[in-house]
C-alpha positions, -999 to +999 in steps of 0.1 A: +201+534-888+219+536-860+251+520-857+258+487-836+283+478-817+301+451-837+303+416-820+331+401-813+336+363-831+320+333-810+354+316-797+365+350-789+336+358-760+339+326-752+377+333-743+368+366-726+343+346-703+366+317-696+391+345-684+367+362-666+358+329-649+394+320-640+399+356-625+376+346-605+379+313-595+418+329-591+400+354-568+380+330-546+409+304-544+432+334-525+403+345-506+398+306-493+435+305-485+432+334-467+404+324-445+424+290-441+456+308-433+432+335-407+412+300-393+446+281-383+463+315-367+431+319-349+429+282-339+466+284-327+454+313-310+424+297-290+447+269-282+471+295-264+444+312-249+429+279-240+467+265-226+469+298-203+434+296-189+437+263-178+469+273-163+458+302-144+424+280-133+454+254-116+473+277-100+443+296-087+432+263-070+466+250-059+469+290-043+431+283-028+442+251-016+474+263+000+453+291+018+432+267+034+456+247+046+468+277+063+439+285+078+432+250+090+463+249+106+461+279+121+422+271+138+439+238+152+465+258+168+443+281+182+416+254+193+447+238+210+459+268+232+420+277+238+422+243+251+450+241+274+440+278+286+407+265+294+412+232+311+450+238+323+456+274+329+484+271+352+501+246+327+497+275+304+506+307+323+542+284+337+549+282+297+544+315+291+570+324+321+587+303+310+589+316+274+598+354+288+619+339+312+640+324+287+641+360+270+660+372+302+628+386+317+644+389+353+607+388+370+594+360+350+628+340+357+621+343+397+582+332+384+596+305+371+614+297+395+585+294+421+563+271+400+593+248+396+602+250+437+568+244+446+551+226+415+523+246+414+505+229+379+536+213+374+561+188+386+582+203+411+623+204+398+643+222+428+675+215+410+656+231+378+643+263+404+675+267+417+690+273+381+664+300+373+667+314+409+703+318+404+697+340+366+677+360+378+695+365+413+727+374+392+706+402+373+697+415+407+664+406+419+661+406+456+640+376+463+655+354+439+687+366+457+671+352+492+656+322+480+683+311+461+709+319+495+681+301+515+682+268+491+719+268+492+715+268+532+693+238+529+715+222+509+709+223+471+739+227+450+736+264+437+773+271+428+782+289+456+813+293+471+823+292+508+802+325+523+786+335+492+752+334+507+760+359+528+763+386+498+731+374+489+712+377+515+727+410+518+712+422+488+680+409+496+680+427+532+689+460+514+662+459+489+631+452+511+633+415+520+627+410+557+640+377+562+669+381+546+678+402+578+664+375+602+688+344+586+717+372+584+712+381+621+711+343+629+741+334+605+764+360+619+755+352+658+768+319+650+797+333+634+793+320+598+798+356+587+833+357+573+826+385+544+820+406+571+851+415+575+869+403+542+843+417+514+872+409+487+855+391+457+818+403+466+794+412+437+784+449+433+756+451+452+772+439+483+794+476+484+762+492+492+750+477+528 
C-alpha cells in the first residue's frame, strides 16, 4: 500500500484556510489603499494640471486681446494720417516742418517760416514767422537772414537792436541773395548804415563782406 499523506484534524484546515483568507483579504485591503492613496495624488494632480491650463488659456487671451488693441490703434492712426495726407496735404507737409523744425533743422525752420508768413494751408502768424525766421537766421541761413532784416524794416518786432539789419542783410548779400544788396544799397544812400563804419558787436558772419 502506498503510504498517504496524513490529514490534518478538521478545525485545524479550517484555521489554515481562515488564515489564508485573512492574508488575503490583508493583501487586497493594502492594494485598495494603494489605489485610493495613487487615485487622490492623481486627482490632486489633474486639478493642478487643470488650475495651470486654465491659467495659461487666460493669459493667452488677455495677451490676444492686448495685441489687438494694438493693432486697432495703430490702423486708426494710420487711417488718420492717410486722411489728413489725402484731403489736407499742406496741413500735413507744415507739421512735418514743423516737427524737423523744432529739431533745429535750419531749412525746415525758414520752411516754416514761410507757411506761417504767408499761410499757405494755414493761418498766417507773422509774429509766429518772425520767431522761426530769426532761429534759423541765427544758425546762418541767408534768406531767413533777409527776410527776417526785411520784417524788421516793415515793422515787426524781431529783437533787433538799432542797425542790426544791416549785418543781416549783409550776410544774405554775401551768400547769394540779390536783394539783400538792393535794400543795402538803398539803406546806406539814405545813410541808415551806421555799422559801416563801427562793425563793433556784429555777428561772425558780418567779418567776412
Amino acid at each position: 500500500m502506498s503510504e498517504e499523506s496524513p490529514l490534518l484534524p478538521l478545525r485545524r484546515r479550517k484555521k489554515v484556510v481562515d488564515d489564508g483568507q485573512t492574508l488575503e483579504n490583508i493583501r487586497e485591503e493594502k492594494k485598495e489603499r494603494a489605489e485610493k492613496s495613487v487615485t487622490w495624488q492623481d486627482l490632486e494632480l489633474k486639478k493642478l494640471d487643470k488650475h495651470e491650463s486654465w491659467t495659461n488659456l487666460i493669459k493667452q487671451i488677455y495677451c490676444q486681446d492686448v495685441l489687438i488693441f494694438i493693432q486697432g490703434i495703430l490702423i486708426f492712426v494710420c487711417l488718420f494720417f492717410l486722411y489728413i495726407l489725402y484731403y489736407h496735404p499742406s496741413y500735413f507737409h507744415f507739421q512735418v516742418s514743423r516737427a524737423y523744425a523744432n529739431l533745429g533743422h535750419v531749412e525746415a525752420q525758414h520752411h516754416v517760416a514761410q507757411r506761417l508768413l504767408h499761410g499757405r494751408g494755414i493761418q498766417p502768424d507773422h509774429d509766429e514767422a518772425m520767431r522761426w525766421f530769426k532761429s534759423a537766421a541765427e544758425a546762418g541761413h541767408p534768406e531767413a537772414a533777409y527776410n527776417l532784416a526785411i520784417g524788421h524794416l516793415k515793422g515787426h518786432d524781431v529783437g533787433f537792436e538799432d542797425g542790426e539789419e544791416e549785418s543781416f542783410l549783409r550776410h544774405a548779400a554775401l551768400n547769394g541773395v540779390e536783394e539783400a544788396n538792393d535794400v543795402l544799397k538803398q539803406l546806406c544812400g539814405s545813410g541808415s548804415c551806421p555799422r559801416k563804419q563801427d562793425k563793433s558787436g556784429e555777428p561772425d558772419f558780418y567779418s567776412d563782406y
